[in-house]
N, C-alpha and C positions, 0 to 999 in steps of 0.2 A: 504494500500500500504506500501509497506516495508519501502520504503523513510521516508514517514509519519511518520512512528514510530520513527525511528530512530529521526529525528528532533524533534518530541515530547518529546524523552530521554532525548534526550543533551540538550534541552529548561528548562527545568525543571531539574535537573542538574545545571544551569548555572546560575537558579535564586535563587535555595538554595545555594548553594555560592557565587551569591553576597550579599542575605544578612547576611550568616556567616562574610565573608570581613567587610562590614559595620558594623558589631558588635565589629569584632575586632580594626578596625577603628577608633568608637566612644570609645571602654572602655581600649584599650591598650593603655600607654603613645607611645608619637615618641620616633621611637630608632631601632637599629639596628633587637631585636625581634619582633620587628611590623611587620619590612619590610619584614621579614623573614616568619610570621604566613602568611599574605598575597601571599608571594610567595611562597608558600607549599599549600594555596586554590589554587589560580589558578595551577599550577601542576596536584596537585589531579583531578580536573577537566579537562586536557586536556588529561591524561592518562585516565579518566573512557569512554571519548569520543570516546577515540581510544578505549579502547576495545569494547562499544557498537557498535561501526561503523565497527571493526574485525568481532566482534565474533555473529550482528546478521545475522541469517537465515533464 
């Protein structure tokens, strides 16, 4: 089922990013590029969601 898929993409997607996140997390000091690496993952992530969720067929 198309739905199926689609949540399967973004499931997966959302778990290799959080533990990109978590990497960054653990080995970046706090500081304004921390903040910043985290909030360019989730981004990235909410942009590839949309285009799975656009562009499948």
């Amino acid at each position: 089922m198309l739905f199926d898929r689609i949540l399967k993409r973004c499931k997966l997607l959302r778990d290799q990013a959080k533990a990109f996140a978590e990497a960054i997390d653990d080995n970046v000091p706090d500081g304004p590029d921390k903040s910043a690496a985290i909030r360019k993952v989730r981004e990235a992530v909410m942009t590839a969601n949309a285009g799975i969720a656009c562009g499948e067929s």
